[in-house]
DSSP file (Angstrom, degrees, kcal/mol; ACC not computed):
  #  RESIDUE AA STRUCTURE BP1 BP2  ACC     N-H-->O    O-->H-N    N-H-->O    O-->H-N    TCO  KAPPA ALPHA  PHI   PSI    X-CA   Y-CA   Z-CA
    1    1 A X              0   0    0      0, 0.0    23,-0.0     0, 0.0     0, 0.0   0.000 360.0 360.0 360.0 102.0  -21.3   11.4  119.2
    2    2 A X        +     0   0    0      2,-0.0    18,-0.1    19,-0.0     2,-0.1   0.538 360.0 118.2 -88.8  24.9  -21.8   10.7  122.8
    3    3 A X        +     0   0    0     19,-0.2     2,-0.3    16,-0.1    18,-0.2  -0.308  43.7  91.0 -68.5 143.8  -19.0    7.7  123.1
    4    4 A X  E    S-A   20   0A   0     16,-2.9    16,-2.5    -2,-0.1     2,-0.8  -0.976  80.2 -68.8 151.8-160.8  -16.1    8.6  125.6
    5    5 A X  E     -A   19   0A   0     -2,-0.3     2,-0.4    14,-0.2    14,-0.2  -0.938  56.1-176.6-117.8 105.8  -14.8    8.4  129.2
    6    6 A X  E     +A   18   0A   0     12,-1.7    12,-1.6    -2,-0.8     2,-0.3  -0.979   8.0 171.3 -92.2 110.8  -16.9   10.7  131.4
    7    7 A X        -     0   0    0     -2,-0.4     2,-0.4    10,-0.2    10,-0.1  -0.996  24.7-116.5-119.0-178.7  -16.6   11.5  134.7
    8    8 A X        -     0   0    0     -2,-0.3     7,-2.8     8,-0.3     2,-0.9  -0.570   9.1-161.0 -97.2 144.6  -18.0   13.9  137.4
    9    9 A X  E     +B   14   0B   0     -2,-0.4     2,-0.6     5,-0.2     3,-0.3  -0.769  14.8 172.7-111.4  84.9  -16.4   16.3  139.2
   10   10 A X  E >  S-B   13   0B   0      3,-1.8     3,-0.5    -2,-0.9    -2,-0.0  -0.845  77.6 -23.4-115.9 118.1  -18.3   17.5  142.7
   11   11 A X  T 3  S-     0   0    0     -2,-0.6    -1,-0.2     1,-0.2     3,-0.0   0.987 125.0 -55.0  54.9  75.9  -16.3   19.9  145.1
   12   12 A X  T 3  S+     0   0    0     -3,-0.3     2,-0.6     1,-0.1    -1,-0.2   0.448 113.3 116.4  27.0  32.3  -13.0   18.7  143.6
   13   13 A X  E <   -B   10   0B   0     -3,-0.5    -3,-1.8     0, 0.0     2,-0.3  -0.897  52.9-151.4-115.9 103.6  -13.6   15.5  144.2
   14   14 A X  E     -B    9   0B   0     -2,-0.6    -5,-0.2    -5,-0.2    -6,-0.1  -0.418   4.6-140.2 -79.6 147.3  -13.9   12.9  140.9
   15   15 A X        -     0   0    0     -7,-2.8    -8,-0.1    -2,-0.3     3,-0.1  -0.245  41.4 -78.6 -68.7 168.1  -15.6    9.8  140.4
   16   16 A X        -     0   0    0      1,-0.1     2,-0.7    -9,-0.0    -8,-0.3  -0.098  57.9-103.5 -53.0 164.9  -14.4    6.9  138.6
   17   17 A X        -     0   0    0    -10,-0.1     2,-0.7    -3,-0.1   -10,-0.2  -0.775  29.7-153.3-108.8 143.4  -14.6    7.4  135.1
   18   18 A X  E     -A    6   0A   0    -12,-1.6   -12,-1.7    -2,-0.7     2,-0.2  -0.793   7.1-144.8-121.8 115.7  -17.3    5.7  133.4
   19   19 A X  E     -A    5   0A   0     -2,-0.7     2,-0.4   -14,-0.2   -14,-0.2  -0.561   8.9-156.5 -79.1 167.3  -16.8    4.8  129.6
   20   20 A X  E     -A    4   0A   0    -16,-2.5   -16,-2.9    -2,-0.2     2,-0.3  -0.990   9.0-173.4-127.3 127.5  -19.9    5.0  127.4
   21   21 A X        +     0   0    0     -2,-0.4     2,-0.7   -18,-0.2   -18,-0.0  -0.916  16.7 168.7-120.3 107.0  -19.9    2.8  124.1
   22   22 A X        -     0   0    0     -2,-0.3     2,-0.4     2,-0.0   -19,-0.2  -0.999  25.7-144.9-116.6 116.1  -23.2    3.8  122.1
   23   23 A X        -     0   0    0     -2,-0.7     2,-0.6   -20,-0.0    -2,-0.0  -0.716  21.4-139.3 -62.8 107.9  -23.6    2.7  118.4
   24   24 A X        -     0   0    0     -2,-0.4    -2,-0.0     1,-0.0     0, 0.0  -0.836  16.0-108.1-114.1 122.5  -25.3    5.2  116.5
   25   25 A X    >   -     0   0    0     -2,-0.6     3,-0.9     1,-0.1    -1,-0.0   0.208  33.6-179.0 -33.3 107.3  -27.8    4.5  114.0
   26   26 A X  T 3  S+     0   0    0      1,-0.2    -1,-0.1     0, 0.0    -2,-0.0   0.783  77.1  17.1 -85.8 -19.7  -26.6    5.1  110.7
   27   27 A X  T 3  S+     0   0    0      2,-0.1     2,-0.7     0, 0.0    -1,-0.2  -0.259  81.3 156.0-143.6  57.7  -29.4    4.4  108.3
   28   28 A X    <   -     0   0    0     -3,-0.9    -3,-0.0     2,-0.0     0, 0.0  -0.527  29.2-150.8 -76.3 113.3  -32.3    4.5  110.6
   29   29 A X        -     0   0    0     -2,-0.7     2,-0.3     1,-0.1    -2,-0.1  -0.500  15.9-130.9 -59.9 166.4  -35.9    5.3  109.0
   30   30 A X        -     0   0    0      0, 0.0     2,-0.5     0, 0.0    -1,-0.1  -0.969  23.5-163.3-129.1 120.6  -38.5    7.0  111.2
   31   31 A X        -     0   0    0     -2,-0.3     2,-0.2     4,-0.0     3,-0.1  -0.766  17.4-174.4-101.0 128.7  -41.6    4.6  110.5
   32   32 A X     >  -     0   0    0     -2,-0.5     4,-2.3     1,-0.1    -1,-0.0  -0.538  37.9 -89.3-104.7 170.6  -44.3    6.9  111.7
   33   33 A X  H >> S+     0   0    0      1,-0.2     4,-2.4    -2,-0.2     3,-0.6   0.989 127.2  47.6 -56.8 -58.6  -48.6    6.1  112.1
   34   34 A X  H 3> S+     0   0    0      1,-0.2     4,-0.6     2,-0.2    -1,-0.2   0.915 112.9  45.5 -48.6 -47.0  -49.2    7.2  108.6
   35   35 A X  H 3> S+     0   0    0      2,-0.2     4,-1.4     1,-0.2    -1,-0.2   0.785 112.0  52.9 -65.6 -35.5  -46.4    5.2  107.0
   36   36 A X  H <X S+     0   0    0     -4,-2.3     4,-0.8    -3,-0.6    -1,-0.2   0.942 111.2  43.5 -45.7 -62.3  -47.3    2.3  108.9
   37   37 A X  H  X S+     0   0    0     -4,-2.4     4,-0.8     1,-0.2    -2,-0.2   0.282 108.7  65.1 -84.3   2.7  -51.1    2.3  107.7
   38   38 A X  H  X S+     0   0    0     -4,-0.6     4,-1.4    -5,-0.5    -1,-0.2   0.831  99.5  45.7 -68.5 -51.5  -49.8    3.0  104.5
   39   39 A X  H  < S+     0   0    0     -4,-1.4     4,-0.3     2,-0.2    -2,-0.2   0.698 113.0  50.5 -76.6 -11.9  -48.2   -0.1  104.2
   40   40 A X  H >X S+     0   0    0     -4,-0.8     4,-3.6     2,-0.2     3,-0.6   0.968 102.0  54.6 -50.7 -74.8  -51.1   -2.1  105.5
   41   41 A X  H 3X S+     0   0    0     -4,-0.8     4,-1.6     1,-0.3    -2,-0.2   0.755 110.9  55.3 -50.7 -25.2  -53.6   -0.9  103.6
   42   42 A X  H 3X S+     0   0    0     -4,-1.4     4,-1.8     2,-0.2    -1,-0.3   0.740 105.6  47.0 -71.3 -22.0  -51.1   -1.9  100.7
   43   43 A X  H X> S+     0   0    0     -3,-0.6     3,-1.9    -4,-0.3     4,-0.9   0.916 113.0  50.5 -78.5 -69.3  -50.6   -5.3  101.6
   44   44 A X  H 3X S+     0   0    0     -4,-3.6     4,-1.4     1,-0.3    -2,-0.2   0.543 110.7  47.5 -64.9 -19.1  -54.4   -5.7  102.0
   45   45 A X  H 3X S+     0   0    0     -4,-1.6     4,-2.2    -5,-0.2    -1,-0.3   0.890 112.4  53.3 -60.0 -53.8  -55.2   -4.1   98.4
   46   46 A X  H XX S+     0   0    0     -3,-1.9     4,-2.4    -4,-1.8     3,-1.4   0.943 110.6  48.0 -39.9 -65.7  -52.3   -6.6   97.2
   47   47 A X  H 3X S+     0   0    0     -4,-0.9     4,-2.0     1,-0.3    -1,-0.2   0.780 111.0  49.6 -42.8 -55.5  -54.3   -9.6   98.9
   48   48 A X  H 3< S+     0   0    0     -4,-1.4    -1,-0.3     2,-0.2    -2,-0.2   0.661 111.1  42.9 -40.6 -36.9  -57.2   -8.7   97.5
   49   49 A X  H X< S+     0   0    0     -4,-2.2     3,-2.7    -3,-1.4     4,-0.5   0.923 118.3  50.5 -71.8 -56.0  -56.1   -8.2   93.5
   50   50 A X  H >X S+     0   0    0     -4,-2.4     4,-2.9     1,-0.3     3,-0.9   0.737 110.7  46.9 -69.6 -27.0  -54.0  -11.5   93.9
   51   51 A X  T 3< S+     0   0    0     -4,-2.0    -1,-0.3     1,-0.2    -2,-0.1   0.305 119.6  45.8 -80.8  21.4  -57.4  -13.6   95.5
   52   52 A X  T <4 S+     0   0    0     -3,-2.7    -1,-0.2     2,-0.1    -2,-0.2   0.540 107.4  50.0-130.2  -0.2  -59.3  -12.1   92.7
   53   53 A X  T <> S+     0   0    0     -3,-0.9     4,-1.0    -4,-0.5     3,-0.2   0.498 115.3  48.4-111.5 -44.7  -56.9  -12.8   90.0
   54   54 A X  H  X S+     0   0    0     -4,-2.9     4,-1.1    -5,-0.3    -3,-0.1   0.713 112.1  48.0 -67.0 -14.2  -56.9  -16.5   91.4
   55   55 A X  H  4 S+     0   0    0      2,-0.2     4,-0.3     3,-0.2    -1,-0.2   0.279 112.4  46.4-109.0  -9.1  -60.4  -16.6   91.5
   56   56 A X  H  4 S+     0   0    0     -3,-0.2     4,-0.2     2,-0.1    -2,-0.1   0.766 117.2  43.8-118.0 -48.9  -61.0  -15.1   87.7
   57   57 A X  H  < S+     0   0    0     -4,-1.0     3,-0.4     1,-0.2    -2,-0.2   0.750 118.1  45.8 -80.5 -33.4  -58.3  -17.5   86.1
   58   58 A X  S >< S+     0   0    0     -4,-1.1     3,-0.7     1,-0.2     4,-0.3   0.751 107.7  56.5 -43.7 -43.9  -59.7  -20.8   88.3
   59   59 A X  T 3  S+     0   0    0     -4,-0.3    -2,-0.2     1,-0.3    -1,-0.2   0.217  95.3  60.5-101.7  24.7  -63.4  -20.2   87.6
   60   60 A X  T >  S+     0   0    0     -3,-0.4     3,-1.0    -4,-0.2    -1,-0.3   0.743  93.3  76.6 -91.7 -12.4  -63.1  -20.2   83.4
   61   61 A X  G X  S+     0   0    0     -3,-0.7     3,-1.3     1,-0.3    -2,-0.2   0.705  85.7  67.5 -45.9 -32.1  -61.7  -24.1   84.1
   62   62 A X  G 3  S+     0   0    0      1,-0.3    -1,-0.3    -4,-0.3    -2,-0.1   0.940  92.9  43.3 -84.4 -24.5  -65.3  -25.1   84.7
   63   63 A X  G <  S+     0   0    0     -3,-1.0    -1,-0.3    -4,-0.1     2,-0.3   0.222  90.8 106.7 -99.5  19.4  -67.3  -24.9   81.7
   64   64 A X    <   -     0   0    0     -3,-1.3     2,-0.1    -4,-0.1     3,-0.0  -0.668  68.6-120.4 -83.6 142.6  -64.6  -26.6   79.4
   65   65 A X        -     0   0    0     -2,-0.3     2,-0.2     1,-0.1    -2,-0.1  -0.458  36.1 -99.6 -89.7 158.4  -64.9  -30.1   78.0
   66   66 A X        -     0   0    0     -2,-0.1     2,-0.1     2,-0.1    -1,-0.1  -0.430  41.5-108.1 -91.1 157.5  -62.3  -32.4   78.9
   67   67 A X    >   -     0   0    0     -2,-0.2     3,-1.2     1,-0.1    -1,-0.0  -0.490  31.0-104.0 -83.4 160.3  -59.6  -33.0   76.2
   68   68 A X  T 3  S+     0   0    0      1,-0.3     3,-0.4     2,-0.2    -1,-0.1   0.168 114.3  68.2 -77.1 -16.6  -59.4  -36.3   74.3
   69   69 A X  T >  S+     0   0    0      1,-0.2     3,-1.0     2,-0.1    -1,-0.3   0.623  93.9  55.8 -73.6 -23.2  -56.4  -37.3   76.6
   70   70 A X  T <  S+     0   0    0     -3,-1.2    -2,-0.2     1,-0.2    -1,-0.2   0.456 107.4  43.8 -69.6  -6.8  -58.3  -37.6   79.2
   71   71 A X  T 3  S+     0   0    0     -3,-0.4    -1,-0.2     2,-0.1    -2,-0.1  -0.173  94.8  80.9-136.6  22.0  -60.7  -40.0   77.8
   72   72 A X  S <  S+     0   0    0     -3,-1.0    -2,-0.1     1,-0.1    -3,-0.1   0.494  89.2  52.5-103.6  -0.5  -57.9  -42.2   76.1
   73   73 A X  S    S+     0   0    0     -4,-0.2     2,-0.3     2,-0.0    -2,-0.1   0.350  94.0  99.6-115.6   2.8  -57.1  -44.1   79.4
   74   74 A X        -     0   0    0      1,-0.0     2,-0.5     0, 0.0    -3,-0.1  -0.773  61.9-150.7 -90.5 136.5  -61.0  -45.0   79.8
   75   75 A X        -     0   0    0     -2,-0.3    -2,-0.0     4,-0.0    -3,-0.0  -0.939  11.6-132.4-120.1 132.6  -62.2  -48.2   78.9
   76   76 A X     >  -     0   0    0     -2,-0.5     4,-2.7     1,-0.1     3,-0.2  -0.089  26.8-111.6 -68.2 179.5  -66.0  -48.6   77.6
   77   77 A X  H  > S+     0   0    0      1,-0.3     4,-0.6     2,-0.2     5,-0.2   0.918 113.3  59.5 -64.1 -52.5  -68.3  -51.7   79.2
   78   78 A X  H  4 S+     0   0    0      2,-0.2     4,-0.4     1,-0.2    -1,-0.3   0.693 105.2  48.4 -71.7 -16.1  -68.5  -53.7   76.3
   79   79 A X  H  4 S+     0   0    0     -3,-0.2     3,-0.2     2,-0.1    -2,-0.2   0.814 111.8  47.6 -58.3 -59.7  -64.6  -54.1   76.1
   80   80 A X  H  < S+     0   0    0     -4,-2.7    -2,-0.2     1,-0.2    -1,-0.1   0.576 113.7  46.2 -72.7   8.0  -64.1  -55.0   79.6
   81   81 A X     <        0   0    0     -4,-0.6    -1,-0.2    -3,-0.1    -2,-0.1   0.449 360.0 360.0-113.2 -23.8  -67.1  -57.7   79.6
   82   82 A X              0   0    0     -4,-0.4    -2,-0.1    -3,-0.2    -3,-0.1   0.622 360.0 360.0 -50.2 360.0  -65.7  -59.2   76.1
């Protein structure tokens, strides 16, 4: 722990004393290259299932016929011209 009051002592003469207040990490990781590009390459696998997971559950939407609520708020030609 290097916090305290230091000073130096040259031919028996001392400086002022100079405190040091230093904060030492207490739950520091050490994020390194590999751990880094680890977690890239995870995001970008993530990004990839989830745009392919939107892209498989969007594209069965297209070949379905549209449901019978959807065609109750249409009015045919020959109604609106009576």
């Amino acid at each position: 722990d290097p916090r305290g009051t230091y000073t130096c002592e040259i031919n028996r003469k001392e400086s002022p004393a100079l405190q040091v207040y230093y904060r030492m990490c207490q739950n520091c990781i050490e994020v390194d290259a590999p751990t880094i590009s680890g977690i890239v390459v995870a995001d970008v696998i993530a990004t990839i299932f989830l745009a392919v997971a939107v892209y498989c559950i969007t594209g069965h939407d297209k070949g379905r016929m549209s449901r019978a609520s959807d065609r109750q708020n249409l009015i045919a030609n020959e109604q609106l011209y009576q």
